[in-house]
N, C-alpha and C positions, 0 to 999 in steps of 0.2 A: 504494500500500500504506500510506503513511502516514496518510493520510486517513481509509481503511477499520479501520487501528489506533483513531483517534485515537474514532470512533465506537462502535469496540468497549467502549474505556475508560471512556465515560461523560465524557469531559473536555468540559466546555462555557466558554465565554468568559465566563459571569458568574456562575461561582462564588462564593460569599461573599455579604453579607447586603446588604440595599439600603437605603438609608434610612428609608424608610417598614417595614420591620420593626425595626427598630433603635429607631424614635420609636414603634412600638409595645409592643416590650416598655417600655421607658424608661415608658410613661403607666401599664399595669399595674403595675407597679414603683410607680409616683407614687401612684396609687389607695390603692395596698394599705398603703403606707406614712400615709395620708393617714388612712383607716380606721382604723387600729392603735395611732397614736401617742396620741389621748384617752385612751383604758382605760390604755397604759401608763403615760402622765404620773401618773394616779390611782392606781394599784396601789403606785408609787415614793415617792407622796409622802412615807411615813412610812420611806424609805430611812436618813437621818440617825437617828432614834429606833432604829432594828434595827440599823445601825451600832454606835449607841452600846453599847446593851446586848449586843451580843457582845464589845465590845471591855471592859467592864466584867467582865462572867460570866468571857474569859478572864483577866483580872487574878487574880478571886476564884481559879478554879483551878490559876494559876501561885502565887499566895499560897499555896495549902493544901498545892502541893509542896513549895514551898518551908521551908515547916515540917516536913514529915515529912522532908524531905532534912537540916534544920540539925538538925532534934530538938528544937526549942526551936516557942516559941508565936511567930508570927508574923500579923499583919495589916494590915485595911486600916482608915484612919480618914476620917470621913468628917464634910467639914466643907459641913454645909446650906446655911448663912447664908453664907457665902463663894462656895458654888456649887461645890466642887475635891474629889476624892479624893485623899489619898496613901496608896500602896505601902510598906510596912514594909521588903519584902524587896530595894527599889533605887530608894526614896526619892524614886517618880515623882509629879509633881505632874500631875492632869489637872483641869480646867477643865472644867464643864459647858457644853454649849452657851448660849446667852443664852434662849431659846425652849424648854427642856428644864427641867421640875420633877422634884426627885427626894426622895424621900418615903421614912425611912426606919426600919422599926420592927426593935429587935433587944433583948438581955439587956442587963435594968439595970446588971448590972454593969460593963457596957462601956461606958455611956453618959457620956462626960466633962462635957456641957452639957447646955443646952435645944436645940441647936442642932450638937452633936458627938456624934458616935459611935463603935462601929466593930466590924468585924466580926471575928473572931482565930481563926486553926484555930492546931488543936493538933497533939503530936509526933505522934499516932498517927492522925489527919484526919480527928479528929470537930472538930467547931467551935462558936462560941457561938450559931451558927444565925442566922436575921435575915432579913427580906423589904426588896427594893429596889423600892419603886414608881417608872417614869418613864412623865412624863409630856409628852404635847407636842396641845396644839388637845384634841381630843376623841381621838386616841391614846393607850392605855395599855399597857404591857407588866412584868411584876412580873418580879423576879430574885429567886428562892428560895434559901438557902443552907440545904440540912440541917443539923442539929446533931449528928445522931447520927454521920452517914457525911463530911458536911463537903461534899457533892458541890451543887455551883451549877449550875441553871439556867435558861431563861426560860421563863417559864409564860403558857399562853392566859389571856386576860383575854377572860370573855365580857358 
């Protein structure tokens, strides 16, 4: 009767997977990864630059709370020739990558140098407005800051 169970059950002595299936998914697996990884290497390249300009745009947007929270004019200044932003509202110094141009046109009136700027929202989060171009190889990406709404963000470059 055991026997005649044990056939019932379907139970066989070499259940599980054998080598030779195992080294053949494992090569499908290798192919496809093999295939896949050029286009992503290329699609990533400009990872750092889209990095950058999200971590920038949210600065500009934490700035702009930052002022309608204090009530008072807060901003950001932006030093070309040095390469660095600072933050008005906690005084953060950020370093442009080495490999990264940043390009930047806004209101005269905020312009300290040939070479300093800066962007400033106001209590009620209109702001002095301003275009950030970055640039890296033949990658571009603009960061827009409205004037009227004070609202920043990155814009296609075609």
């Amino acid at each position: 009767m055991t026997q005649e169970l044990k056939q019932t059950l379907g139970e066989r002595p070499d259940s599980g997977l054998s080598l030779v299936e195992v080294l053949l998914v494992l090569g499908i697996i290798s192919a496809a990864y093999v295939l896949a990884m050029p286009g992503f290497v290329r699609s990533s390249g400009n990872f750092g630059l889209r990095a950058f300009a999200h971590d920038l745009t949210g600065n500009l947007r934490v700035t702009r709370a930052a002022a309608i929270g204090s009530g008072s004019v807060v901003g950001i200044s932006f030093d070309v020739k040095n390469r660095i932003y600072v933050t008005d509202y906690d005084k953060r110094r950020v370093k442009l990558p080495e490999d990264l141009t940043l390009t930047l046109t806004t209101a005269r009136d905020v312009v300290r140098s040939g070479a300093e700027g800066r962007i400033v929202f106001f209590a009620d989060g209109s702001s002095s407005g301003g275009k950030i171009v970055l640039q890296r190889n033949q990658e571009q990406l603009v960061i827009s800051v409205e004037w009227l709404t004070g609202f920043a963000q990155i814009e296609a470059v075609e």
